[in-house]
PDBQT receptor file of N, H, CA, C and O in Angstrom, charges set to zero:
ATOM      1  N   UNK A   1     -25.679   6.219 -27.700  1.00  0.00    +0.000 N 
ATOM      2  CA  UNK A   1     -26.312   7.278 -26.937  1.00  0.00    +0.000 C 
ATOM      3  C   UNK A   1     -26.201   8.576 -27.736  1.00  0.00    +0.000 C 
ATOM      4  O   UNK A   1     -25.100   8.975 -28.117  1.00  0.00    +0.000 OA
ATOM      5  N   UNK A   2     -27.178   9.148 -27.959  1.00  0.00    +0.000 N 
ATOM      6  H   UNK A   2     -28.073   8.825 -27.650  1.00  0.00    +0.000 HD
ATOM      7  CA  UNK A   2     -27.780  10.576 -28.833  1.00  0.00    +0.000 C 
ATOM      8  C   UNK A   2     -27.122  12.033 -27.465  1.00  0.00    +0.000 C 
ATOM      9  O   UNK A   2     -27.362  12.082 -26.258  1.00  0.00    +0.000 OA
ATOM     10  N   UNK A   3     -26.528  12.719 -28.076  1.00  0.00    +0.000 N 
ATOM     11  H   UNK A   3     -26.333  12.680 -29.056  1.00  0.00    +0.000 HD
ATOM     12  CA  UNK A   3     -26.551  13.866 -27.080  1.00  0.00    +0.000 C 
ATOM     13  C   UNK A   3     -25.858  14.955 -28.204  1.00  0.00    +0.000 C 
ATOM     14  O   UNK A   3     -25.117  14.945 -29.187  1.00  0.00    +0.000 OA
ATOM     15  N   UNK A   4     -26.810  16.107 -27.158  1.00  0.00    +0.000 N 
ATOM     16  H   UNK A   4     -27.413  16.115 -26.359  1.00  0.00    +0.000 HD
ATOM     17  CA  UNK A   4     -26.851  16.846 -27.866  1.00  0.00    +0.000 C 
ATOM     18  C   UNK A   4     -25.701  18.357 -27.156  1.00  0.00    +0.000 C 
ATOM     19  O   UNK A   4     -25.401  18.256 -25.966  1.00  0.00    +0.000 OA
ATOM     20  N   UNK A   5     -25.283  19.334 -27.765  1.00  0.00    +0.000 N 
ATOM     21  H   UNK A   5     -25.528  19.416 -28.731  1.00  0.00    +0.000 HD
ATOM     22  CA  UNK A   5     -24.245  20.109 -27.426  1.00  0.00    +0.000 C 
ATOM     23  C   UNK A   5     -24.805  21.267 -27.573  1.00  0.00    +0.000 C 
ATOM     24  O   UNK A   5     -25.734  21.251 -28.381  1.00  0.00    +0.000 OA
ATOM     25  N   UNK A   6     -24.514  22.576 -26.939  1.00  0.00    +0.000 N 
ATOM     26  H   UNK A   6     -23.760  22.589 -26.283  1.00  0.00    +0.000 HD
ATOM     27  CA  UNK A   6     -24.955  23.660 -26.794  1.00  0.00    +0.000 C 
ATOM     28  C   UNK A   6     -24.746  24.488 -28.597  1.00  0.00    +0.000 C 
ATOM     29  O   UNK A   6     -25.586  25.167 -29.187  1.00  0.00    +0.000 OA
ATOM     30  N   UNK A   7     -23.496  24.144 -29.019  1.00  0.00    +0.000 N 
ATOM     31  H   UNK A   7     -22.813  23.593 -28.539  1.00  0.00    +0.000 HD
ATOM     32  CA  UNK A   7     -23.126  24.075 -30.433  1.00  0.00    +0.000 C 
ATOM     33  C   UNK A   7     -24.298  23.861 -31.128  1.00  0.00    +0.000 C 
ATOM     34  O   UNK A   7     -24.941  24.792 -31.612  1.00  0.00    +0.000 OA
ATOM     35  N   UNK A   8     -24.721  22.354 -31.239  1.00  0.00    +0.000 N 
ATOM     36  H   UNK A   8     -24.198  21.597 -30.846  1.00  0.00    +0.000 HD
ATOM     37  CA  UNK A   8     -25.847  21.860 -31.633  1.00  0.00    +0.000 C 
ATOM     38  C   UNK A   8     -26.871  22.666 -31.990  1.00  0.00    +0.000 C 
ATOM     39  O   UNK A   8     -27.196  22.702 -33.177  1.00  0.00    +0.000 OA
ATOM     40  N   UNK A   9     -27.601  23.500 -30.965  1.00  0.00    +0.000 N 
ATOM     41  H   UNK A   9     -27.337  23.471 -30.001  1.00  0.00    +0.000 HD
ATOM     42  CA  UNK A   9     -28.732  24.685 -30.740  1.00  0.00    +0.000 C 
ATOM     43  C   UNK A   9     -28.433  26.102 -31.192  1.00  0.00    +0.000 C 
ATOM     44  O   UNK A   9     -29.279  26.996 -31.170  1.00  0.00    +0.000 OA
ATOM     45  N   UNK A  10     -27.403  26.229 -31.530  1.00  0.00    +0.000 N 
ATOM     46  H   UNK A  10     -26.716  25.503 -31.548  1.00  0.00    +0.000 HD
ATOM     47  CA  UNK A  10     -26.701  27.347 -31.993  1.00  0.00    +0.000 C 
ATOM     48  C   UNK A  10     -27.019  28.536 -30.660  1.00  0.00    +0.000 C 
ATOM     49  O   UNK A  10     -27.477  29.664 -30.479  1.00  0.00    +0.000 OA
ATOM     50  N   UNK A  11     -26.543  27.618 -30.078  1.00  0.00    +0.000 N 
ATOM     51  H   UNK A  11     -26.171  26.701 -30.225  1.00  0.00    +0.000 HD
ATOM     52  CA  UNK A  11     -25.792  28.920 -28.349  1.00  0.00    +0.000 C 
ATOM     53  C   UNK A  11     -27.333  29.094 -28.085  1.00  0.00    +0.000 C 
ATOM     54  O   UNK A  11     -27.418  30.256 -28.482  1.00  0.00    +0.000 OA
ATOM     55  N   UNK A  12     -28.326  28.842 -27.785  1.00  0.00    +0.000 N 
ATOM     56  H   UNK A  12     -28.257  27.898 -27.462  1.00  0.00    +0.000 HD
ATOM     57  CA  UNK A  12     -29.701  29.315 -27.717  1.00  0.00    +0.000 C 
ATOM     58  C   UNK A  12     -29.433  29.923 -26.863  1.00  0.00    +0.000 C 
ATOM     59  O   UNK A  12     -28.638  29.406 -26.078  1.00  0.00    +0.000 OA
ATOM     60  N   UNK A  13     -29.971  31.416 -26.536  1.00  0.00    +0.000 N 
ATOM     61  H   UNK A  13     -30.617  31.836 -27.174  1.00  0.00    +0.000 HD
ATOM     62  CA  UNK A  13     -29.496  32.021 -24.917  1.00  0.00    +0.000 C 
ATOM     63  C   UNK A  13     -31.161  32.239 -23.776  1.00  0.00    +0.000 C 
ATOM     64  O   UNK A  13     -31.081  32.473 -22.570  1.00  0.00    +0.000 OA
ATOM     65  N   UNK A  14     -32.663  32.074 -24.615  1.00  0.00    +0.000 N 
ATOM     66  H   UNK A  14     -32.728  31.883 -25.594  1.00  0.00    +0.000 HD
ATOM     67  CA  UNK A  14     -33.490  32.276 -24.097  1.00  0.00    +0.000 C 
ATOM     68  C   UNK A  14     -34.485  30.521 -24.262  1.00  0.00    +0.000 C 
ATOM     69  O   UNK A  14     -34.600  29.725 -25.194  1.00  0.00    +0.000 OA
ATOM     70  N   UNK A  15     -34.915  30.546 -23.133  1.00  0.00    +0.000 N 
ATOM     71  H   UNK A  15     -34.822  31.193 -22.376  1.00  0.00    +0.000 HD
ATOM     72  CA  UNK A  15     -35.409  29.258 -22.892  1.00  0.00    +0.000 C 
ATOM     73  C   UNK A  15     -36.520  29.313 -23.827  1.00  0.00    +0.000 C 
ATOM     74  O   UNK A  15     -36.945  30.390 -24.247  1.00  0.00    +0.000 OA
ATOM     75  N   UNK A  16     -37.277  27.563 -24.360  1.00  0.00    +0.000 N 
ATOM     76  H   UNK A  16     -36.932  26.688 -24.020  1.00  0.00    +0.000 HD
ATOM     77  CA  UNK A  16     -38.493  27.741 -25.137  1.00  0.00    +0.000 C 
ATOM     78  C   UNK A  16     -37.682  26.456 -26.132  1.00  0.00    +0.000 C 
ATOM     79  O   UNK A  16     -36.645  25.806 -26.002  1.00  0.00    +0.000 OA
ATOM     80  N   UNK A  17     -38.844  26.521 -27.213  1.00  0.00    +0.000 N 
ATOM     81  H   UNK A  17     -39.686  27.050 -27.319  1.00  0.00    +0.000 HD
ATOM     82  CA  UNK A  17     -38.333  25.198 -28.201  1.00  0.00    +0.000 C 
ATOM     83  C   UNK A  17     -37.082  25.711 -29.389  1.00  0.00    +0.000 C 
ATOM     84  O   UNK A  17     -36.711  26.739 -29.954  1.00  0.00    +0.000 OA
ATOM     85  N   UNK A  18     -36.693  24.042 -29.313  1.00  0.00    +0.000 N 
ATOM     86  H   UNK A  18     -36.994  23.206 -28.854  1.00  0.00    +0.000 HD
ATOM     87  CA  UNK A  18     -35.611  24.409 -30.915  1.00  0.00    +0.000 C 
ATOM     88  C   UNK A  18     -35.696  22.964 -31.275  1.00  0.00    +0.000 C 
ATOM     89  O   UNK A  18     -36.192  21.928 -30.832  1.00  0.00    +0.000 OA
ATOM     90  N   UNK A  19     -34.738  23.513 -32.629  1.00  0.00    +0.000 N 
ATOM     91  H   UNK A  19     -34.335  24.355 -32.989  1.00  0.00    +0.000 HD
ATOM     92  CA  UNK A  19     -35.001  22.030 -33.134  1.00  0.00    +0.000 C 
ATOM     93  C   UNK A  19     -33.796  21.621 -32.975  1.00  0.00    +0.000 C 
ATOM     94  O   UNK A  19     -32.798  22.328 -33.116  1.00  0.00    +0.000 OA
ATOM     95  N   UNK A  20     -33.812  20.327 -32.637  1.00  0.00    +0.000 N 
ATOM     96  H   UNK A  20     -34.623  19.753 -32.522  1.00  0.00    +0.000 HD
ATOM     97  CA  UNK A  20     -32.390  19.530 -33.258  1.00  0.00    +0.000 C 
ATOM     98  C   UNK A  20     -32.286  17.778 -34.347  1.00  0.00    +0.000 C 
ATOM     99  O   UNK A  20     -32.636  16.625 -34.091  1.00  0.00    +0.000 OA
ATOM    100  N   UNK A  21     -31.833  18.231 -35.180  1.00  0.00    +0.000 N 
ATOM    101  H   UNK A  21     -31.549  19.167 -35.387  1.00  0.00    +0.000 HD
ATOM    102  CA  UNK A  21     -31.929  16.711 -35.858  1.00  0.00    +0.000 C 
ATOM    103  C   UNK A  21     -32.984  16.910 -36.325  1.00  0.00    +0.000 C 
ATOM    104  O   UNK A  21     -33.032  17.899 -37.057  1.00  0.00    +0.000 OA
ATOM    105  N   UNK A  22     -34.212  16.153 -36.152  1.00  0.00    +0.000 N 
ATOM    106  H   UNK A  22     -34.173  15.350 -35.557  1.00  0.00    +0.000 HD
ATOM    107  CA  UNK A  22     -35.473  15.786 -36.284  1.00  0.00    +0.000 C 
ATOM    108  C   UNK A  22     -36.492  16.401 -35.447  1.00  0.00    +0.000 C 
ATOM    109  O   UNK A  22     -37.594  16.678 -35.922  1.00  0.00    +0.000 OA
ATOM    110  N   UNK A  23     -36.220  16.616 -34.321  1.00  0.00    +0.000 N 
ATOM    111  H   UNK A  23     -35.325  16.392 -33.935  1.00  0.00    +0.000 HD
ATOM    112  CA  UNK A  23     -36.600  16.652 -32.548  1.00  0.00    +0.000 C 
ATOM    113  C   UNK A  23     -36.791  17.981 -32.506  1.00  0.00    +0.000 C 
ATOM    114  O   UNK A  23     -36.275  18.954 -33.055  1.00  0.00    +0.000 OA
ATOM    115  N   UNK A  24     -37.676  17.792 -31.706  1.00  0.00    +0.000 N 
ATOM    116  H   UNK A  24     -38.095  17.001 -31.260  1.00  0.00    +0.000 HD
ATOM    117  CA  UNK A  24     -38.195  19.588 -30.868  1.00  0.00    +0.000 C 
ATOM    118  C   UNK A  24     -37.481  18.854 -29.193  1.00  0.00    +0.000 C 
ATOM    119  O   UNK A  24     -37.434  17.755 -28.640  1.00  0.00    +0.000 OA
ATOM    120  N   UNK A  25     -37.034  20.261 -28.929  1.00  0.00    +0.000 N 
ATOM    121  H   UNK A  25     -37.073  21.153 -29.378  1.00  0.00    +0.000 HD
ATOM    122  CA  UNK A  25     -35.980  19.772 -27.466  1.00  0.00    +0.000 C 
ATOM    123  C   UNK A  25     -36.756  21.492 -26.871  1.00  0.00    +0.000 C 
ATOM    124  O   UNK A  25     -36.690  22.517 -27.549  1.00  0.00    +0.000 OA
ATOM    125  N   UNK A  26     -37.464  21.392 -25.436  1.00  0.00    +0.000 N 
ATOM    126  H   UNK A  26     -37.517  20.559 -24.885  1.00  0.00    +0.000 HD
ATOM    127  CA  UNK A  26     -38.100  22.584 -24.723  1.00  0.00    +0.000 C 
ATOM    128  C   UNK A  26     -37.274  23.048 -23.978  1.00  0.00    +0.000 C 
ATOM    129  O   UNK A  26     -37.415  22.811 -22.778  1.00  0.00    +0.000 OA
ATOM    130  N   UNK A  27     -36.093  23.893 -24.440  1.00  0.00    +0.000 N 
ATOM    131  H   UNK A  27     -35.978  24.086 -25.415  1.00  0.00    +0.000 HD
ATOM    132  CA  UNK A  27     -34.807  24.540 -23.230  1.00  0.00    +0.000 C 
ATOM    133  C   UNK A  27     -35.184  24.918 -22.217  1.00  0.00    +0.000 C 
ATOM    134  O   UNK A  27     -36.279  25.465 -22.354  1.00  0.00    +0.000 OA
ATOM    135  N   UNK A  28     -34.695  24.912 -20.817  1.00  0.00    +0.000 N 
ATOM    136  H   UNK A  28     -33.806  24.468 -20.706  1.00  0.00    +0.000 HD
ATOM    137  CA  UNK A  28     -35.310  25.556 -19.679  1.00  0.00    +0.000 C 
ATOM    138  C   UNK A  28     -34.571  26.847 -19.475  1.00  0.00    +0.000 C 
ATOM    139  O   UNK A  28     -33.964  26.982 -20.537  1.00  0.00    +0.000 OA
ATOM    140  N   UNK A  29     -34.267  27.918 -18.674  1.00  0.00    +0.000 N 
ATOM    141  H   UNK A  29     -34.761  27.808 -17.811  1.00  0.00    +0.000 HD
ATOM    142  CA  UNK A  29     -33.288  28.505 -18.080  1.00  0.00    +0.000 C 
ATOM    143  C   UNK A  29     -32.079  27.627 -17.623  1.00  0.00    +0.000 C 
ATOM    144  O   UNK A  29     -31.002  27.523 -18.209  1.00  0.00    +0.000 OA
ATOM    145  N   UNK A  30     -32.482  26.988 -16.409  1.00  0.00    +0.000 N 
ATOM    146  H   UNK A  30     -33.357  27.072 -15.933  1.00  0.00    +0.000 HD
ATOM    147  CA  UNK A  30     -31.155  25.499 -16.120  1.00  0.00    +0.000 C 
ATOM    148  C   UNK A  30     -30.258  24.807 -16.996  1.00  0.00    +0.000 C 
ATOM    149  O   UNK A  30     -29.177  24.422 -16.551  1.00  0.00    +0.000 OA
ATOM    150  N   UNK A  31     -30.662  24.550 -18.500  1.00  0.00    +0.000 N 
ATOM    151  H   UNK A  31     -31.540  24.863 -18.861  1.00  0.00    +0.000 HD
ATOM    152  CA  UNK A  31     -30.123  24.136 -19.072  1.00  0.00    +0.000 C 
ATOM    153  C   UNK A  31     -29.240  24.802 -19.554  1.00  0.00    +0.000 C 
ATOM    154  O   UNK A  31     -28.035  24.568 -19.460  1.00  0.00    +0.000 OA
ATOM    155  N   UNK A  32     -29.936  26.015 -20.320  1.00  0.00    +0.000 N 
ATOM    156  H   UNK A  32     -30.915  26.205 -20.397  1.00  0.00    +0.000 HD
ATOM    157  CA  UNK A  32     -28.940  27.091 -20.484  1.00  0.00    +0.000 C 
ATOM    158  C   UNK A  32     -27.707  27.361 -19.891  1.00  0.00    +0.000 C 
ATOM    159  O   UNK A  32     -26.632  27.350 -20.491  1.00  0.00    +0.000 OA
ATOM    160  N   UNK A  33     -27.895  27.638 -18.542  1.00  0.00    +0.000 N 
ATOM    161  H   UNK A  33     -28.768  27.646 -18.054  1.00  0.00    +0.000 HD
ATOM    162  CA  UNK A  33     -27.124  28.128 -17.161  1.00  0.00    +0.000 C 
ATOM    163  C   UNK A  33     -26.435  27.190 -17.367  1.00  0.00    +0.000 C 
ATOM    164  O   UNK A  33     -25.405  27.485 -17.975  1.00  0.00    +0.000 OA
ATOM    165  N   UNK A  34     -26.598  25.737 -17.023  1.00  0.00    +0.000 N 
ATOM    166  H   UNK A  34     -27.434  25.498 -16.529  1.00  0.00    +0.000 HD
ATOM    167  CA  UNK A  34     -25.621  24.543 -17.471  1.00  0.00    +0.000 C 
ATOM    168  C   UNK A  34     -24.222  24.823 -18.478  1.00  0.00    +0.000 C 
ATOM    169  O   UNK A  34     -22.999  24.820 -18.343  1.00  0.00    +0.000 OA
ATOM    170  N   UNK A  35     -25.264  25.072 -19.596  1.00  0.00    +0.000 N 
ATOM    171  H   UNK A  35     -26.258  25.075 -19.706  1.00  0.00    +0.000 HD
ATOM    172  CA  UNK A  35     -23.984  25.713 -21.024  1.00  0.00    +0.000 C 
ATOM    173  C   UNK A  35     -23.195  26.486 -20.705  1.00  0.00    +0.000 C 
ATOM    174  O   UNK A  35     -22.001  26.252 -20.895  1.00  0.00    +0.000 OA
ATOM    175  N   UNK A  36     -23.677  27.797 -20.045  1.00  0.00    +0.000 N 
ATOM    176  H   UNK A  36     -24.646  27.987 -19.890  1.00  0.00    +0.000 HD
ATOM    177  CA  UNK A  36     -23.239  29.063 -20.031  1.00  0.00    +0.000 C 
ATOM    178  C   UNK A  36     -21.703  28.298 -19.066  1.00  0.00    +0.000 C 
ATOM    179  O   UNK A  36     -20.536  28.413 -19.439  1.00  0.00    +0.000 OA
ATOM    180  N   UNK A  37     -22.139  27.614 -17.909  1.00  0.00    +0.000 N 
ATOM    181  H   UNK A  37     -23.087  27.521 -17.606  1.00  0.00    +0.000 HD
ATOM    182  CA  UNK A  37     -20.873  27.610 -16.778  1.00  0.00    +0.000 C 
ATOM    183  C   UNK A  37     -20.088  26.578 -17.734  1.00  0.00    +0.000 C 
ATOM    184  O   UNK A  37     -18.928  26.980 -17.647  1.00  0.00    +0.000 OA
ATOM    185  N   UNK A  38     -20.088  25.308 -18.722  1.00  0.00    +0.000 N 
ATOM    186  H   UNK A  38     -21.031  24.981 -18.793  1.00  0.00    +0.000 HD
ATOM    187  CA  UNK A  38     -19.816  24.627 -19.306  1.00  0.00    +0.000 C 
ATOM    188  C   UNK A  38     -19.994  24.097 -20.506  1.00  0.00    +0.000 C 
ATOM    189  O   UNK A  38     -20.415  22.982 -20.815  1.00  0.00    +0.000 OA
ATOM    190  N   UNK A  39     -19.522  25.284 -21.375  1.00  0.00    +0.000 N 
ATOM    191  H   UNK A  39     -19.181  26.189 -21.124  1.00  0.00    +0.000 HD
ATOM    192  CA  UNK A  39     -19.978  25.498 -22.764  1.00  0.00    +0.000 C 
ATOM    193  C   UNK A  39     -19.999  24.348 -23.994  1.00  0.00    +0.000 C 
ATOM    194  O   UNK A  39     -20.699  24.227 -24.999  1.00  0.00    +0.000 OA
ATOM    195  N   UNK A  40     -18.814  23.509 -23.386  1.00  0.00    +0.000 N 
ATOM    196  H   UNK A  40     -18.246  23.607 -22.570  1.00  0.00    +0.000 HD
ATOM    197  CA  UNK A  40     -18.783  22.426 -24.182  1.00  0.00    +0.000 C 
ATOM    198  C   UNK A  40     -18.924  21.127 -24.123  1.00  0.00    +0.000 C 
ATOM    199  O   UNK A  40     -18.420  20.201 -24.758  1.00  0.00    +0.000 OA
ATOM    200  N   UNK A  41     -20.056  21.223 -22.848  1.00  0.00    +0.000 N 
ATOM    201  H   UNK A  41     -20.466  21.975 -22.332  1.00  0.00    +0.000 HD
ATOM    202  CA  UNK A  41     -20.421  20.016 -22.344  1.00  0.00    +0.000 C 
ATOM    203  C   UNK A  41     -21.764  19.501 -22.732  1.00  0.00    +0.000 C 
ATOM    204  O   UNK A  41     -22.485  20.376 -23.213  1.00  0.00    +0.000 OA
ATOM    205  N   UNK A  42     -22.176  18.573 -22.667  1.00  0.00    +0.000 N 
ATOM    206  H   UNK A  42     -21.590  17.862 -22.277  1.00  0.00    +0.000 HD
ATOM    207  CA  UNK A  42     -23.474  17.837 -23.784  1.00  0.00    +0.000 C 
ATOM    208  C   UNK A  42     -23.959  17.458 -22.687  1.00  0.00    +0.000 C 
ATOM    209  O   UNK A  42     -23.440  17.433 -21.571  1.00  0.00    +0.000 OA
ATOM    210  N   UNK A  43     -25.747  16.935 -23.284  1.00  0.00    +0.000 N 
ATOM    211  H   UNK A  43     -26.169  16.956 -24.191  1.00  0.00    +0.000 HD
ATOM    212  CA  UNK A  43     -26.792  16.448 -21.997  1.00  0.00    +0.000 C 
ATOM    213  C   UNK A  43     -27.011  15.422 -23.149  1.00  0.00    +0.000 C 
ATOM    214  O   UNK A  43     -26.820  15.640 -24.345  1.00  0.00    +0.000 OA
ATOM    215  N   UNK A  44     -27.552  13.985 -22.443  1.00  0.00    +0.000 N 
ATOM    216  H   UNK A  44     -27.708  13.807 -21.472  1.00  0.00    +0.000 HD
ATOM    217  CA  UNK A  44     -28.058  13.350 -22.918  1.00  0.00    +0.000 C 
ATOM    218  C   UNK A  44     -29.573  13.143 -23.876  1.00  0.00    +0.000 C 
ATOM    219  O   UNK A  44     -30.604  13.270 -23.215  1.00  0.00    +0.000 OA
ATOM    220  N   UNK A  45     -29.707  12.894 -25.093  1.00  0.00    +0.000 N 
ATOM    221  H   UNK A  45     -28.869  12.790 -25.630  1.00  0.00    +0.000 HD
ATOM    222  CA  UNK A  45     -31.165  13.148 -25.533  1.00  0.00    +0.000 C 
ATOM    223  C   UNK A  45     -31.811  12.009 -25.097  1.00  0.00    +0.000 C 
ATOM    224  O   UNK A  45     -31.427  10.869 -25.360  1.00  0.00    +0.000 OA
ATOM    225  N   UNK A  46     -32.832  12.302 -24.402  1.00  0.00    +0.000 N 
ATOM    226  H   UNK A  46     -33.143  13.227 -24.188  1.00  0.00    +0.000 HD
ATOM    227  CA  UNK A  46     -33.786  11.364 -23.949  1.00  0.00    +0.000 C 
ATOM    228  C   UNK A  46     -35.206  10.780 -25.119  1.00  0.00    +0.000 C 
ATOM    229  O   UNK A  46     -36.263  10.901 -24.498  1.00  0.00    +0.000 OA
ATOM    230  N   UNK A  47     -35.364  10.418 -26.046  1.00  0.00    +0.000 N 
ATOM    231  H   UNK A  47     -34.506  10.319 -26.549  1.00  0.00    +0.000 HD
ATOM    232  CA  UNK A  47     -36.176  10.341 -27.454  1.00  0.00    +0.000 C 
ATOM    233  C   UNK A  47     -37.324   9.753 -26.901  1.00  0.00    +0.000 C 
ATOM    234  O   UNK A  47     -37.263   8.780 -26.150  1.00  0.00    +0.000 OA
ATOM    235  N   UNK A  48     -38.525  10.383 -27.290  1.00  0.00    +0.000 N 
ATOM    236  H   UNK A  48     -38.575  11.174 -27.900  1.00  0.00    +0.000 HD
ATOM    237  CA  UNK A  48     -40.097   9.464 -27.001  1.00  0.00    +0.000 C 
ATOM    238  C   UNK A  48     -40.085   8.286 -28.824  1.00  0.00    +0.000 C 
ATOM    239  O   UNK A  48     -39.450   8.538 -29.848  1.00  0.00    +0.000 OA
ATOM    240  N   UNK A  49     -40.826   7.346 -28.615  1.00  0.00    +0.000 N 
ATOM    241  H   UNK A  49     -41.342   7.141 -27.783  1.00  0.00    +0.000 HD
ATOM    242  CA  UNK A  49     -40.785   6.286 -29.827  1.00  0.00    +0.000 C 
ATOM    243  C   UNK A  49     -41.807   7.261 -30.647  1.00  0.00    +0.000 C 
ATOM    244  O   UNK A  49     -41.529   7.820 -31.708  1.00  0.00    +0.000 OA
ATOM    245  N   UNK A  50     -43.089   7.355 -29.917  1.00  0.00    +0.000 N 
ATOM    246  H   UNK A  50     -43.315   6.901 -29.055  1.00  0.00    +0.000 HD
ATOM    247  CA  UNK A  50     -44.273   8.109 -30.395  1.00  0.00    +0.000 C 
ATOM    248  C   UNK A  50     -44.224   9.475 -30.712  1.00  0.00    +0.000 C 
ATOM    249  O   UNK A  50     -45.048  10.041 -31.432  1.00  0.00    +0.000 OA
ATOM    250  N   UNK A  51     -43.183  10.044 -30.133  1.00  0.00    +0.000 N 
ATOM    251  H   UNK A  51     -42.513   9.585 -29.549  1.00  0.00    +0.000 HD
ATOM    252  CA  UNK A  51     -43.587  12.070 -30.489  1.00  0.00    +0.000 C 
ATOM    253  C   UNK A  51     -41.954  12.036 -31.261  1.00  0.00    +0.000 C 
ATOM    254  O   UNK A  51     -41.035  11.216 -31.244  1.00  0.00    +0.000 OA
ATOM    255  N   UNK A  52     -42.175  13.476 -31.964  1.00  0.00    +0.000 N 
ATOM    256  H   UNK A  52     -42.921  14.141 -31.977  1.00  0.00    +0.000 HD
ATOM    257  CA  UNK A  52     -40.628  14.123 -32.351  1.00  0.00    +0.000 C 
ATOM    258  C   UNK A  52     -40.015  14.661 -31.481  1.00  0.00    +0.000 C 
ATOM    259  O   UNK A  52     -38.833  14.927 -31.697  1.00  0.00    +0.000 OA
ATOM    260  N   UNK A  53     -40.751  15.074 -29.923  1.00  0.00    +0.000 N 
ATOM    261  H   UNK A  53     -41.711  14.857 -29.747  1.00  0.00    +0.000 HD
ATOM    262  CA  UNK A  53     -40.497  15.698 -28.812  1.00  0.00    +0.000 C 
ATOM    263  C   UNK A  53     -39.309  14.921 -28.015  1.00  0.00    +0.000 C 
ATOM    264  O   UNK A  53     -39.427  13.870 -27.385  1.00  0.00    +0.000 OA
ATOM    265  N   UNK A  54     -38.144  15.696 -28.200  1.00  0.00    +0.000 N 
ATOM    266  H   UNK A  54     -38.048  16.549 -28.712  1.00  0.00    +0.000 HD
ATOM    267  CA  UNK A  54     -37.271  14.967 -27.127  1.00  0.00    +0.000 C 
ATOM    268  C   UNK A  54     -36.874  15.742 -25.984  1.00  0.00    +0.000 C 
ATOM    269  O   UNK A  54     -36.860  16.964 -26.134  1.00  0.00    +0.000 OA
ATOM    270  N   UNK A  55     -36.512  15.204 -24.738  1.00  0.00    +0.000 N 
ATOM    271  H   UNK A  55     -36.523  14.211 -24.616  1.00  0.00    +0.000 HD
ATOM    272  CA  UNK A  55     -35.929  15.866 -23.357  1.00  0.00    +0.000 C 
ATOM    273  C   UNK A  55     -34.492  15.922 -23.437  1.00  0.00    +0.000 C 
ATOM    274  O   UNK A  55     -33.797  15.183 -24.133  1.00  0.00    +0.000 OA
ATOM    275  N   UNK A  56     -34.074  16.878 -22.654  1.00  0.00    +0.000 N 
ATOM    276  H   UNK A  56     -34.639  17.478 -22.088  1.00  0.00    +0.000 HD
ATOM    277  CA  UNK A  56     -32.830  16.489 -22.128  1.00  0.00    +0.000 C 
ATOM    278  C   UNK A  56     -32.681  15.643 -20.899  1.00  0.00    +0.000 C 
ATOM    279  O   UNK A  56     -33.465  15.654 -19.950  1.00  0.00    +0.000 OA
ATOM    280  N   UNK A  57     -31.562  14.883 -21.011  1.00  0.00    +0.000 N 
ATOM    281  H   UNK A  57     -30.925  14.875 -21.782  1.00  0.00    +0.000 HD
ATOM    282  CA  UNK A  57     -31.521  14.032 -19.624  1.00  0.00    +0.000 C 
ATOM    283  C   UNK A  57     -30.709  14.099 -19.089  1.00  0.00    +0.000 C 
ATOM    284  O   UNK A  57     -30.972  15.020 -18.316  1.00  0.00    +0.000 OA
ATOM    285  N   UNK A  58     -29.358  13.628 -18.784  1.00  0.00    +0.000 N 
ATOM    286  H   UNK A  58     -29.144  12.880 -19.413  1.00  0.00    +0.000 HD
ATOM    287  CA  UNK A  58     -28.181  13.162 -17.939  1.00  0.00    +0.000 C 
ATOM    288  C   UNK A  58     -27.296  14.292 -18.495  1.00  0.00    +0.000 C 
ATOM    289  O   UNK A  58     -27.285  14.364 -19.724  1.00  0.00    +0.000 OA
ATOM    290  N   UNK A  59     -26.612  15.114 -17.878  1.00  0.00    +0.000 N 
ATOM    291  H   UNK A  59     -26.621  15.056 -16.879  1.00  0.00    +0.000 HD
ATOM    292  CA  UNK A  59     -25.197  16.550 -18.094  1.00  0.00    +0.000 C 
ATOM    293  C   UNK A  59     -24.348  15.751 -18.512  1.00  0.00    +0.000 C 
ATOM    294  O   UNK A  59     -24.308  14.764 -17.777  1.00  0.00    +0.000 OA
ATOM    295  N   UNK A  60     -23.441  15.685 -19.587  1.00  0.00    +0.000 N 
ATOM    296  H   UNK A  60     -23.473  16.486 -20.184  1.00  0.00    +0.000 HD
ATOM    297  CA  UNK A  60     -21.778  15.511 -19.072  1.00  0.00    +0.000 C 
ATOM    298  C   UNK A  60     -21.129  16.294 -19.544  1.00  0.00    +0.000 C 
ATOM    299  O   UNK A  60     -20.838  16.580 -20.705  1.00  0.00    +0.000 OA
ATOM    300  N   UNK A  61     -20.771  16.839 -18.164  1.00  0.00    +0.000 N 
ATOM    301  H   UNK A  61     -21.008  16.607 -17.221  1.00  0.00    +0.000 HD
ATOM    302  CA  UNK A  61     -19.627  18.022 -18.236  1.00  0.00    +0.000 C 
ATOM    303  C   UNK A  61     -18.074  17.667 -18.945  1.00  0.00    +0.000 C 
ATOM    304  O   UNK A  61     -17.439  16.669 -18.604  1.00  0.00    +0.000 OA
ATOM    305  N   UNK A  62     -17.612  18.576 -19.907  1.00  0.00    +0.000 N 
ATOM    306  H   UNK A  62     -18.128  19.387 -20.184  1.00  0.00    +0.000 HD
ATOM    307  CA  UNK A  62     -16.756  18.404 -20.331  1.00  0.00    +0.000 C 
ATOM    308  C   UNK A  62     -15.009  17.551 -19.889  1.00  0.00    +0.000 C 
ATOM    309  O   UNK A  62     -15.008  17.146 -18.727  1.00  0.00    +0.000 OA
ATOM    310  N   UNK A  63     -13.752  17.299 -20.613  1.00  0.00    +0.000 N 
ATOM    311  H   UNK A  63     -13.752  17.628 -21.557  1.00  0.00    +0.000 HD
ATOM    312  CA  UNK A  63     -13.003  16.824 -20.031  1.00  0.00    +0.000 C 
ATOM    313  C   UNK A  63     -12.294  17.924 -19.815  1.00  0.00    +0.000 C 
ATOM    314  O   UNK A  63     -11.263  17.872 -19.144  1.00  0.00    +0.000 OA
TER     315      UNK A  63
């Protein structure tokens, strides 16, 4: 399982695209907000076969 960390994005603080890896990932506000309350917690990358476009999917909040 691919996931990605707020680290990862280099702290992005305004929603819109970035890259990670290979992948264009479209930040929302929510996601952000996510980081901000739990900075070192990762979301799952969700990968299309066909696009470089990936989602975020599933939170996991840190231990």
């Amino acid at each position: 399982m691919l996931t990605v960390s707020w680290r990862d994005v280099a702290h992005a603080k305004t929603p819109g695209p970035v890259s990670f890896k290979e992948y264009s990932l479209d930040l929302r506000t929510e996601d952000i907000a996510r980081w901000v309350e739990d900075p070192d917690g990762r979301f799952k990358l969700v990968l299309s076969e066909t696009q470089p476009q990936a989602q975020l999917g599933m939170f996991y909040p840190s231990l």
